[in-house]
N, C-alpha and C positions, 0 to 999 in steps of 0.2 A: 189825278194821281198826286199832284204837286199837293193839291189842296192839303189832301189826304194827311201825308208824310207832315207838313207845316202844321195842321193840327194837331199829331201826335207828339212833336215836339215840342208844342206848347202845353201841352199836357205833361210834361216831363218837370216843369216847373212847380208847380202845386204837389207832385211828387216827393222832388229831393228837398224843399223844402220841409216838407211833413218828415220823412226818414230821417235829416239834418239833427230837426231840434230833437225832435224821441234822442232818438242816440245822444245826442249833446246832454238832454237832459237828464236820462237815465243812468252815465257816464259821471255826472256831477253827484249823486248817491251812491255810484260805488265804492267811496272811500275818498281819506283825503294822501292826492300824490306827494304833496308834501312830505309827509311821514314817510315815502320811501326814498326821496334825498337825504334828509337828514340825519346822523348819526344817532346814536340810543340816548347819547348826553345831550344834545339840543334840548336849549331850556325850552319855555315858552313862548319869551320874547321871541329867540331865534326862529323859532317856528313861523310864528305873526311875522316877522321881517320876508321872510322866505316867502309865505306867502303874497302876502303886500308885493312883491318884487315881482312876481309872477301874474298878478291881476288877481288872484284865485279870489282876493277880499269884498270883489264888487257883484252887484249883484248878478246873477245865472243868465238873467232875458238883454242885461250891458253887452254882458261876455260872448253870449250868442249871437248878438249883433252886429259887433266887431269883427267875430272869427267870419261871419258871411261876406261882410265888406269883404274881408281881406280874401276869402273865397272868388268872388265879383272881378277880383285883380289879378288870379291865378294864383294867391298864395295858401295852400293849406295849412301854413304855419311851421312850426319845429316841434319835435316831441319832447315831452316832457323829461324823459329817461334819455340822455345822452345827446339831447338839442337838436336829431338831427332834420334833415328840411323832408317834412312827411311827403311831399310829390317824390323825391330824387329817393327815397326808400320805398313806396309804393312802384314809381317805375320800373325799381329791380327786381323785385320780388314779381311783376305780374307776368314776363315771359316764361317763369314758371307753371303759374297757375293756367296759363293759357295754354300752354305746353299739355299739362296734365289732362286737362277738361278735351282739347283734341285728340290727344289716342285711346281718352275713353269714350267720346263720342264715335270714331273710329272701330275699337273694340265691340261698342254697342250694335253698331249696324254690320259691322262684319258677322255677330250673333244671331240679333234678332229679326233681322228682315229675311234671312235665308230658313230660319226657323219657324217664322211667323207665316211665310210662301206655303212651306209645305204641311206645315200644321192645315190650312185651308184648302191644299189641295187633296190630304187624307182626311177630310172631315168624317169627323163619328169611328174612327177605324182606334186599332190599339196605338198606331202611334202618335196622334193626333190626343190622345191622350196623355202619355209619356210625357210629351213636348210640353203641352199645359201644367202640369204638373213639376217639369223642369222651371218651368218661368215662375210659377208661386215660391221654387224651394229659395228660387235667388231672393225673389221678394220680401220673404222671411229672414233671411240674412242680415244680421247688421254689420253697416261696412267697419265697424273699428273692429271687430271681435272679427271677421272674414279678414282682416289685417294682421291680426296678431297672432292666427294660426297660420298665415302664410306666410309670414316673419318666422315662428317656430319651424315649419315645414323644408321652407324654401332657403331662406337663409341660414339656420340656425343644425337645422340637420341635414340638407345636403350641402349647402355651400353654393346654390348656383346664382344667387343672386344677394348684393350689398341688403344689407339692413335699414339704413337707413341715409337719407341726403342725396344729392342729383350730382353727385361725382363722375357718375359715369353714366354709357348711354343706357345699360338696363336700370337704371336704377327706379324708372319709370311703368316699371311692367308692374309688380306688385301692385302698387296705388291706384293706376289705372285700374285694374282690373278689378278692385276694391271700390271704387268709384263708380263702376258702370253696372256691376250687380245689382243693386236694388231697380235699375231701369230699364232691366235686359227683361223682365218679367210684360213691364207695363207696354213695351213696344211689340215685345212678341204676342202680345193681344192685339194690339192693337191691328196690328199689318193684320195680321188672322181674321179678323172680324171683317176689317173692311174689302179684304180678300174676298170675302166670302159673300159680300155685298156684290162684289163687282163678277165675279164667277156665274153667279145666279141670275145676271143681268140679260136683257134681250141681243142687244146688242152683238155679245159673244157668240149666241146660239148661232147669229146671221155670220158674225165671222166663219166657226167652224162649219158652217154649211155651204160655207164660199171657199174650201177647202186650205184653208190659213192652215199653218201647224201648230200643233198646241202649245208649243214653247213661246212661237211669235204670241200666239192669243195671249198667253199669261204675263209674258215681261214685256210688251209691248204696250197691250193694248189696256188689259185688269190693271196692270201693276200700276201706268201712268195713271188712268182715272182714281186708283187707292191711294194718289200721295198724299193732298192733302190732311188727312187725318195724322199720316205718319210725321208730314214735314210740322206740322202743331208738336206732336211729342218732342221729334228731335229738337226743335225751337227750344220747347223747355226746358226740354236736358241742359240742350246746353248752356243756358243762363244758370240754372239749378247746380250746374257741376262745375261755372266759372263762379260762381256765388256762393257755394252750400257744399267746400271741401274742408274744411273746417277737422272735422273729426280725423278724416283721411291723412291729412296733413300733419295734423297733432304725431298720429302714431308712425308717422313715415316718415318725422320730422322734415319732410318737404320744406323746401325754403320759399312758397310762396306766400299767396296775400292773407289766407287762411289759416296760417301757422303764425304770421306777425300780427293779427286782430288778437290772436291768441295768448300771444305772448304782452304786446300793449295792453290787454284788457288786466294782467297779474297785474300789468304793473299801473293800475290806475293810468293810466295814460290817454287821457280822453281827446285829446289832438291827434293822436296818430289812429286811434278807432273812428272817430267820426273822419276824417280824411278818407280811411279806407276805406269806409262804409260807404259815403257820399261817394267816392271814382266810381266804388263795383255798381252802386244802383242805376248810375250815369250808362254805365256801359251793359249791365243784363236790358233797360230801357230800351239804349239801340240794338240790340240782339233780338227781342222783343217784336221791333221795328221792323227788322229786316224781314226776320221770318212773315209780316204780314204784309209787307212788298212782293213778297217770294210768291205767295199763293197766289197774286196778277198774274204771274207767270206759270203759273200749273193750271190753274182753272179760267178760261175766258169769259165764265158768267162774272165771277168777281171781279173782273179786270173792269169788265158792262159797270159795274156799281161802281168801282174808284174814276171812273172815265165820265160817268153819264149818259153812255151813249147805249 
């Protein structure tokens, strides 16, 4: 198991390295930050001095080299727009985004697995249809525009919930639940299918002839052997939904890491996007990670393969 975990973590290197420079590099063709320090009258010179001061003059493969070192030491630098130390703004901003990414993982499984149950225990019937058909319309949805009419709806014509920012403790229902729609479809497959794997299976028939009750058979016995599939999606989500709120964040002006990649990237600020970008890849990796620890624990054939034995 040790082995296991010690190789994936070396595999984590060749990773953020590769994500680093793209972003590093891609960041340096966005524009130059310069021109958003300096006033409209800044001659030429002034410009060239400005940047000269800042390194911006040496070459892209120097400057990525450097900013790694100083990576290597724990320092992700200062941002370009207002100097500040990109760790001590990334660390405020992420209990947000983490915040967010758990009550819509939360919200997700509070939906789809109670949905996805019974969608396989009414298979072929009308609501075993219905329910399928619920899980495509979320799919179809896009989360900014499923945002901005629950802004309209929710805040704007009733008044039950803030517009926008984490002032308060609903301020998180919206977004959440703008966040976990497009993955409320793909879980509610998912448990459904493999529900229906393990319903059909022999094993159950000997349960229910051994007079088990059909509750115990289903969320005992189906439901454990069906995780693995599902603990793969939720794994995803949730790197996908600590990584990939971006949009959500924009229109909820949420103050997490998704909304300052955001606002960094307006402002040419390629220190504080590559910073954010390198933590998040750092941490969906072990997210990654865990979840394929996790399946030792659900399934003991794979426990057999990380053990050897």
């Amino acid at each position: 198991m040790w082995k296991y975990v010690l190789k994936r973590i070396l595999y984590l290197i060749p990773c953020i390295l590769a994500v680093s420079f793209i972003v590093y590099f891609l960041m340096s063709f966005s524009g130059d930050p310069v021109l958003s320090l300096v006033n409209d009258t800044a001659t030429e010179e002034e410009i060239e001095m400005m940047r000269e001061k800042m390194g911006l003059n040496r070459p892209l493969v120097v400057r990525y080299v450097e900013y790694m070192g100083n990576v290597l030491h724990g320092d992700l630098g200062r941002s370009i727009n207002g100097n500040k130390n990109v760790w001590a703004e990334y660390a405020a901003r992420m209990p947000y985004t983490i915040w967010l990414a758990v009550v819509s993982v939360l919200i997700l499984i509070i939906v789809s697995l109670p949905l996805g149950i019974l969608a396989a225990l009414k298979h072929g019937s009308w609501l075993d249809s219905i329910l399928s058909g619920f899980a495509m319309v979320t799919l179809s949805i896009p989360s900014f525009w499923a945002g901005l009419l629950m802004i309209i709806l929710f805040a704007v014509k009733l008044g039950w919930l803030p517009v926008s920012g984490a002032e308060t403790g609903n301020s998180v229902i919206m977004p959440a639940i703008c966040c976990s729609l497009s993955h409320i479809a793909l879980l509610t497959r998912t448990t459904r299918t493999s529900m229906l794997d393990q319903l059909n299976a022999d094993y159950l028939r000997t349960a229910r002839a051994k007079g088990v009750p059909e509750r115990k058979v289903v969320t005992r016995h189906a439901l454990n052997n069906a995780l693995i599939p599902i603990i793969t999606i939720l794994g995803n989500d949730m790197s996908i939904l600590f990584a990939g709120t971006v949009a959500v964040e924009t229109v909820f002006t949420w103050p997490g890491i998704g909304y300052l990649i955001v606002t960094s990237i307006r402002g040419n600020d390629y220190n504080m996007v590559t910073g954010c970008v390198l933590m998040t890849t750092i941490i969906v990796s072990i997210l990654l990670l865990i979840v394929d620890i996790l399946y030792a624990f659900v399934d003991p054939r794979i426990k057999a393969q990380y053990t050897g034995r």
